[in-house]
Structure formats: C-alpha cells, structure tokens
N, C-alpha and C positions, 0 to 999 in steps of 0.2 A: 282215437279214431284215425286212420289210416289208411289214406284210398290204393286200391289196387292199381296202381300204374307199373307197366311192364313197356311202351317205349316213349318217345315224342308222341304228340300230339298229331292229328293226320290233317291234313290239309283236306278241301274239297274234294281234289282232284285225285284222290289217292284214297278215298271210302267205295268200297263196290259192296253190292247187293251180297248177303250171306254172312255179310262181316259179323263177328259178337263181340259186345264191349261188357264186360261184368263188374260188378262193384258187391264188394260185402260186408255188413255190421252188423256189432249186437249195439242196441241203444238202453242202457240201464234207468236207473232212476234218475239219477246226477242227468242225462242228456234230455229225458221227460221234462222234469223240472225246470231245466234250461227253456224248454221250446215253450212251455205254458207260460212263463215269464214273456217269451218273446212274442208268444200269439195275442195271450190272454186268452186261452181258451183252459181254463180249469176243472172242466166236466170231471164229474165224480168218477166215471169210470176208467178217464185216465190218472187220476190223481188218489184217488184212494184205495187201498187193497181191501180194503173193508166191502166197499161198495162191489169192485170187482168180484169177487168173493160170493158178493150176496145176488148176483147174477152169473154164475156158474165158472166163473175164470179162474183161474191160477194165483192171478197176481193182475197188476195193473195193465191194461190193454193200450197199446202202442197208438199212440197216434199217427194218423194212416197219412196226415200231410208231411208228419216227423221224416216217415218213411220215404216220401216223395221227393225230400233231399238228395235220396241217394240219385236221381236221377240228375241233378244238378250236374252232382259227383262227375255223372258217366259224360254228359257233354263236354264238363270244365277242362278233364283230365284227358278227352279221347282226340277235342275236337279242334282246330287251331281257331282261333277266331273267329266261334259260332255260339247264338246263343237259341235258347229255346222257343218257338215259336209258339205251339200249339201240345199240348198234353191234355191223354182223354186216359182217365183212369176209372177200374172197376176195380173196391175194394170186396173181395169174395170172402174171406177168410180174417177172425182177428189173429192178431200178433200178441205177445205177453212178454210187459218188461223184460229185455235179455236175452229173447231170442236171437239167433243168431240169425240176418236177411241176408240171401242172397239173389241179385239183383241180374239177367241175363236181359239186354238187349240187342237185338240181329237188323241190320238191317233189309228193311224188306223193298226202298224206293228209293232210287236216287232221280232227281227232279232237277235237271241241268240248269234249264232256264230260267228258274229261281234260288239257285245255289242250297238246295235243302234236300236234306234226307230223311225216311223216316223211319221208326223203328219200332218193333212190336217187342213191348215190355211185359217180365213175367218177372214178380218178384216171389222168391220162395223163403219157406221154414221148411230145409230137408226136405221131404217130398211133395209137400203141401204149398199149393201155389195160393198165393195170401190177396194178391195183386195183379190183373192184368190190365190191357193195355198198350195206347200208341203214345208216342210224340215226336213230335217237327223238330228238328234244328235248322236254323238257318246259318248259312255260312257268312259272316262280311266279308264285301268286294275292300281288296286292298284300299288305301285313301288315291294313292300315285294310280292304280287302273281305270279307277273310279273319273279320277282327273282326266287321263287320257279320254275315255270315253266323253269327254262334256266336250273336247276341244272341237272347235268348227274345223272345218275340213283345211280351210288356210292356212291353219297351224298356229293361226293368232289365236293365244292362252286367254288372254283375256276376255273374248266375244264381240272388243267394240274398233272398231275400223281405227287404225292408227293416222 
C-alpha cells in the first residue's frame, strides 16, 4: 500500500475551492483479514468466498469502512495539520477483494472562520462509482497563534496583573 503523494502537504491557507486530492488501492485478502482482526467485524460476506459466492459475488466483498481508510489517506497526506471532522458516506455499489479504488475528492467549501474545508467524495472501480459522499477537515490553529490570540491586550502573557 502506497499513498499517492505528488507534493508537501497544503496549509489552510493555500486550499481553494475546485482543488482534487486522489488516493488509490487495491485491498486483497491479506488487508481484509487485517481489518476483521482490527474491527472484529467477520461477517460472512466479507470473510468468506463461499458465502460471497452464494449471494451472487465474485469473491469476497470489500468492507465499505476498510475503504473509508482511504479517505484518512487523502487528509493525512494533502493536509498540514488537519484532521477529519465530520464524514457522511453513501455506499451505492459493492467492491470485491482486489479491486482496484480509486478515491477523487474536490473541494467544494472552504469555511474561513472555522479553518475547515469540505469535499465531495466519489470513490470508484473503473467507471462504477462504489461510494459517494462529503467530509469536513478541520485545519489546527498553530499552538504559538493560538497563544497570541489568548494574550490580553496589555501584553501580559500570563492574564494576572503583575
């Protein structure tokens, strides 16, 4: 697994509306396995090809929060110092071990006065959109600005009269 990163990471002030950040993977058995282990969620029809099988799949069907990783991916790697607020996903379509996801999010909002942007997510197989969808990031205020901003006008850092 290997995220798509092409530069640094973007500061708040430097995301505008239209932007696309993309992320893309296949997840095999080996990363299935892994995530059932870490959810505990071992539902048959992600766990068994048999079961898959016997409701009309290929192979084992992706687990749709496995996938929602990759959206981790696209903050961790696009955003400096932002983590995820708010994610609202629709899963439309299944996935099947090994597909190959590719993950397009654009930003559609940038929200000044709460340091957040948000982005409308489509996750595909080839032509077939598996996955839509929004989510928030929030950007953190530096600690040093953050400080500024607390000081009382007098300059005394501390708050209490010297």
């Amino acid at each position: 697994m290997s995220p798509n990163v092409t530069s640094a990471p973007a500061r708040f002030e430097q995301i505008q509306i239209g932007q696309v950040f993309q992320a893309s993977e296949s997840f095999g058995h080996a990363e299935m396995d892994q995530f059932a282990a870490l959810s505990g969620d071992h539902s048959a029809i992600h766990a068994s090809p048999e079961t898959a099988k016997r409701f009309g799949f290929p192979d084992r069907v992706q687990y749709g929060f496995l996938l929602a990783t990759l959206l981790s991916r696209i903050v961790g790697t696009n955003f400096e110092h932002a983590v995820c607020a708010s994610v609202m996903l629709d899963f439309v379509k299944a996935s099947i071990a090994g597909d190959r996801i590719d993950v397009r999010a654009e930003v559609t909002q940038v929200q000044e006065a709460i340091r957040s942007v948000v982005l409308k997510i489509a996750m595909l197989n080839g032509p077939d959109i598996l996955v839509r969808g929004k989510l928030t990031a929030t950007f953190l205020a530096e600690p040093a600005a953050a400080m500024r901003d607390k000081r009382p006008a007098d300059g005394n850092s501390s708050g209490m009269d010297r």
